[in-house]
Backbone as ProteinMPNN parsed JSONL, in Angstrom:
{"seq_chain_A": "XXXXXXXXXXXXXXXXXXXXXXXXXXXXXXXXXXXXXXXXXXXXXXXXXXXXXXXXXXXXXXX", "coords_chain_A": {"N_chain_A": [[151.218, 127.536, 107.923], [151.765, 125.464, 106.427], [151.93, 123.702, 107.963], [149.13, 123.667, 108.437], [148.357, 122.154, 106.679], [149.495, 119.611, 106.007], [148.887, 118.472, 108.744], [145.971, 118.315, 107.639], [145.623, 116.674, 105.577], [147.113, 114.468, 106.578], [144.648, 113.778, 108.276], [143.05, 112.492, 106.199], [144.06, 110.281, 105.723], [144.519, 106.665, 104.485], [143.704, 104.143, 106.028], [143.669, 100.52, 106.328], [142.701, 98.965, 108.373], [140.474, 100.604, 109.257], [138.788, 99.997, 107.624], [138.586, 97.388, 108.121], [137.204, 97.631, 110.851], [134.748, 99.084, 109.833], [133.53, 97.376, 108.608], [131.25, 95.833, 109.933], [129.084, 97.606, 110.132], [128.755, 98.253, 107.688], [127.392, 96.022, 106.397], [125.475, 95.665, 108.29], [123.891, 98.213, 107.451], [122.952, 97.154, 104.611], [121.606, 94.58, 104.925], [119.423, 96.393, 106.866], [118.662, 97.873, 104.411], [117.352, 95.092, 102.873], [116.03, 94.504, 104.315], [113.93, 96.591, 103.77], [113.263, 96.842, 101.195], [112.05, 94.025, 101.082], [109.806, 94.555, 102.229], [108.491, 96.333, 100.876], [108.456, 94.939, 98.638], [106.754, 93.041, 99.749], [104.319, 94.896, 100.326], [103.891, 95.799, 97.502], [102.976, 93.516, 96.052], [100.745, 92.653, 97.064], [98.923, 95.015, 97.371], [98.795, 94.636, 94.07], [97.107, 92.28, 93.919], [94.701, 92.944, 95.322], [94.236, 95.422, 93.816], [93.121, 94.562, 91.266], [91.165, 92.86, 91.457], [88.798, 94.75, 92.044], [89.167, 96.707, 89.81], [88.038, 94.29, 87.923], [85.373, 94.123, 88.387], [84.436, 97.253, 88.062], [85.168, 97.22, 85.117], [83.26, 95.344, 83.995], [81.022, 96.389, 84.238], [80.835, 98.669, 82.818], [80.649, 97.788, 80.401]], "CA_chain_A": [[150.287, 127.16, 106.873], [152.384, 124.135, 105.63], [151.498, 122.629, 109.27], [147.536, 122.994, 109.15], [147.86, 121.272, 105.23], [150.444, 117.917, 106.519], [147.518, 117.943, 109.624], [144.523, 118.16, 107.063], [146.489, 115.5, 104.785], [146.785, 113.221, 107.901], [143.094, 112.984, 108.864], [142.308, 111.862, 105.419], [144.911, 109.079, 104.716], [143.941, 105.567, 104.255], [143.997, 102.944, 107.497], [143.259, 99.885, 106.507], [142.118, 98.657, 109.581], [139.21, 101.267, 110.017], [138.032, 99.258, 106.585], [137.645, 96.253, 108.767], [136.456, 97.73, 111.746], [133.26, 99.496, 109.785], [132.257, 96.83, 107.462], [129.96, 95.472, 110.387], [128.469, 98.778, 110.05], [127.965, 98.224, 106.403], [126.625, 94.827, 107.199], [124.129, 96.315, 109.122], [122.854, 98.755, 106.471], [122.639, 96.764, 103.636], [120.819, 93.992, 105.75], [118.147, 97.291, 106.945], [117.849, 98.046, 102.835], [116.984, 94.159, 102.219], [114.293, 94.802, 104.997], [113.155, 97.763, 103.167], [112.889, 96.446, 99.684], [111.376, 92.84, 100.887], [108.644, 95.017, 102.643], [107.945, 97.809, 99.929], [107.972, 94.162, 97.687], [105.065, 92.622, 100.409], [103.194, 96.017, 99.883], [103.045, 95.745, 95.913], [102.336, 92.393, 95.781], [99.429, 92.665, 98.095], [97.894, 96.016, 96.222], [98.317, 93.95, 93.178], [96.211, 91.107, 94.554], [93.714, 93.352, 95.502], [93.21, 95.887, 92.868], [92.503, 94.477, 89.883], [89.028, 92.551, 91.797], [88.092, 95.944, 92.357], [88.89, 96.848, 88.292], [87.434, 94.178, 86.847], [84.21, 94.671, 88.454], [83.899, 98.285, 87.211], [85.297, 96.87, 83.753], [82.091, 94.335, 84.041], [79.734, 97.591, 84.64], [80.818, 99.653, 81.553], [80.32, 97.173, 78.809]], "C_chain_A": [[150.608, 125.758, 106.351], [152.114, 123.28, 106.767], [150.364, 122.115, 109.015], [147.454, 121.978, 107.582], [148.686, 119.821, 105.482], [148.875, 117.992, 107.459], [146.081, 117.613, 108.753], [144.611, 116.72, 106.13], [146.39, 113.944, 105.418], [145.593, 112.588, 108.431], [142.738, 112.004, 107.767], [143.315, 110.335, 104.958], [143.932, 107.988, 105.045], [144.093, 104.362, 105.462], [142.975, 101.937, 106.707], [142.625, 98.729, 107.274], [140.714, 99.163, 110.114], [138.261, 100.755, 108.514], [137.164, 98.087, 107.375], [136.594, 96.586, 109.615], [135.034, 98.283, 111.56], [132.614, 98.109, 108.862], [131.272, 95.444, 108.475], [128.924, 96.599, 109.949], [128.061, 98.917, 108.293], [127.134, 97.156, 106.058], [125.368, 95.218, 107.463], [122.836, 97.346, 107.931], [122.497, 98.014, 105.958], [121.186, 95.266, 104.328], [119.367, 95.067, 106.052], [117.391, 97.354, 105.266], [117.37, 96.72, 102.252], [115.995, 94.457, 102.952], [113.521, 95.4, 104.524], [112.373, 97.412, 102.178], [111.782, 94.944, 99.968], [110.016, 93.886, 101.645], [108.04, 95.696, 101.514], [107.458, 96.159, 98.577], [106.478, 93.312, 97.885], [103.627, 93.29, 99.863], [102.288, 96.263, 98.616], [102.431, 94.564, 95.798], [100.528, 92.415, 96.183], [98.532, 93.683, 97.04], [97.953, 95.091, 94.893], [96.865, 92.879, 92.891], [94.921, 91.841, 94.764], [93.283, 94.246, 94.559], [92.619, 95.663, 91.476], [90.975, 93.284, 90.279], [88.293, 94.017, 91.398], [87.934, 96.508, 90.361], [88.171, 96.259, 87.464], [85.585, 94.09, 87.199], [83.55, 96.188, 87.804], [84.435, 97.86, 85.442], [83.708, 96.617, 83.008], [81.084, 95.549, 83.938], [80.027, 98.432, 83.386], [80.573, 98.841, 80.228], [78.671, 96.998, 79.027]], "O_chain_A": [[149.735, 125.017, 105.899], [152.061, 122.071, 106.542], [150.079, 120.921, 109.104], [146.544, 121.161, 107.439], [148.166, 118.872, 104.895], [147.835, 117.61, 106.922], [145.248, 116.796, 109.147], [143.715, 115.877, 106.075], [145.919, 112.867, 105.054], [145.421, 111.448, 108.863], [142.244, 110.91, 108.041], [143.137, 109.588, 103.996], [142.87, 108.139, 105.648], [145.134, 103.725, 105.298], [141.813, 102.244, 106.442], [142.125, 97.728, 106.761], [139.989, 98.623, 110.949], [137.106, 101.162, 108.389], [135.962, 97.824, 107.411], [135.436, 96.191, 109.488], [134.18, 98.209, 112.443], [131.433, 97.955, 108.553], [130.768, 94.439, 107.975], [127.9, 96.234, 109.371], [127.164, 99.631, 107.846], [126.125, 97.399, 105.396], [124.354, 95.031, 106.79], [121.627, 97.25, 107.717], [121.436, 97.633, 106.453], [119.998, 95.288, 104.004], [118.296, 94.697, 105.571], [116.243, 97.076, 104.917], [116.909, 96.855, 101.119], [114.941, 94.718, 102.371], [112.34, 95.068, 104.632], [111.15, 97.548, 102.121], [110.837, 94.756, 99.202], [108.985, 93.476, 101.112], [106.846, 95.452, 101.337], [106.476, 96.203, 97.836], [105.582, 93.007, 97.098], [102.583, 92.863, 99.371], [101.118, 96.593, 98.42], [101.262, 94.571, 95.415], [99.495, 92.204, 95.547], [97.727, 93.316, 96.184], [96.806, 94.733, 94.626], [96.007, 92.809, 92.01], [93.942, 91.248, 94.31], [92.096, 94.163, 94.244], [91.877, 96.375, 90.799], [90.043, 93.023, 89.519], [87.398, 94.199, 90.572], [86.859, 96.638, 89.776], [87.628, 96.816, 86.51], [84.728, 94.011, 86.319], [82.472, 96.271, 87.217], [83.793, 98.453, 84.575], [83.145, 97.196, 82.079], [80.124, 95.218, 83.242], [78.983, 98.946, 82.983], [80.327, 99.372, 79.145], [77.97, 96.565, 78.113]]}, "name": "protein", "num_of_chains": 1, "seq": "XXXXXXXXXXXXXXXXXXXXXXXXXXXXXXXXXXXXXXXXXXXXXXXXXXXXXXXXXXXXXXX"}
């Protein structure tokens, strides 16, 4: 029992080396989530641009 808890102990320690070797891999995300956000920011902009023509024409029709 005192074996499988030193072995379970061991997987989790700290290597600072497998820090370096992922932070391409975090690189990489954060780079995908700027893609994300500058698109989802294209998307509003754009509906912005377009719906308030469309509003203030029915504005124009109720007064």
């Amino acid at each position: 029992m005192l074996e499988n808890l030193f072995v379970t102990l061991m997987a989790f320690m700290f290597e600072p080396m497998n820090f370096v070797y992922n932070i391409k891999y975090m690189v990489i995300g954060m780079v995908c989530i700027i893609i994300v956000m500058g698109v989802l920011i294209l998307i509003t902009t754009a509906l912005n641009k377009l719906v308030p023509k469309f509003s203030k024409k029915k504005d124009k029709d109720n007064k």
